[in-house]
C-alpha positions in Angstrom: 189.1 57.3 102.3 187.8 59.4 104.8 186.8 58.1 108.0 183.1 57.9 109.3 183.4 59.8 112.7 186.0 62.5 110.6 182.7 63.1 107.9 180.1 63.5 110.7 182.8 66.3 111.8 182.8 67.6 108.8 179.1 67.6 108.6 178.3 69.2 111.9 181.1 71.8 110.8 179.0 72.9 107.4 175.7 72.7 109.2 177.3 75.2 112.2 179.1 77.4 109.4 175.4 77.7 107.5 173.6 78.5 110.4 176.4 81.2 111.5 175.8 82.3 107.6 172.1 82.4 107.7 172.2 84.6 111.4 174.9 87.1 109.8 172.6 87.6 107.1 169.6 88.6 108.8 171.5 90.7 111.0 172.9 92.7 107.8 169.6 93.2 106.7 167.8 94.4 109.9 171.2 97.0 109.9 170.5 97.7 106.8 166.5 98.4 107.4 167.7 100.2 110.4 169.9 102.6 108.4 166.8 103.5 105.9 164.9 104.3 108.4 166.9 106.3 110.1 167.5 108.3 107.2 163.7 108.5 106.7 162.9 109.9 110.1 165.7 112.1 110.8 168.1 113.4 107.6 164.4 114.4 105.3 162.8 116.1 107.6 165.9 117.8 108.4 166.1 118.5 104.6 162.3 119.6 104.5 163.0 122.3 107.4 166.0 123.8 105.4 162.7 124.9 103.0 160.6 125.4 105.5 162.1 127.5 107.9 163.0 130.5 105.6 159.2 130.7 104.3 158.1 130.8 107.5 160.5 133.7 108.7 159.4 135.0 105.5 155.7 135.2 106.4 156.1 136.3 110.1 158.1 139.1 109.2 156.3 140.3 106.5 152.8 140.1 109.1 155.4 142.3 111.5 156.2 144.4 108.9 152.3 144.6 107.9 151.2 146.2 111.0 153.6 148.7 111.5 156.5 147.1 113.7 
């Protein structure tokens, strides 16, 4: 049927394919772990400011107002 040398072709071919498999995998994930984190030190605090900052302005102009400015 198939030939000895053709199946340790074959064979070196699956074992090259896995390993590409296996590297393209952990790649995805670290991408993917980069993404979250990302998102977690940039976008929320970001987010958190949008809150923030009008409170603040709030407060500072309402000590401003407070002493007669």
């Amino acid at each position: 049927m198939i030939e000895p040398e053709l199946a340790a072709k074959l064979d070196e071919i699956s074992a090259k394919a896995d390993a590409a498999y296996h590297a393209a995998e952990k790649v995805r994930k670290y991408l993917f772990w980069t993404g979250v984190i990302t998102i977690a030190l940039i976008v929320l605090p970001i987010i958190g400011l949008a809150f923030a900052i009008p409170q603040l302005l709030d407060s500072y102009t309402s000590t401003l107002n407070g002493l007669g400015y």
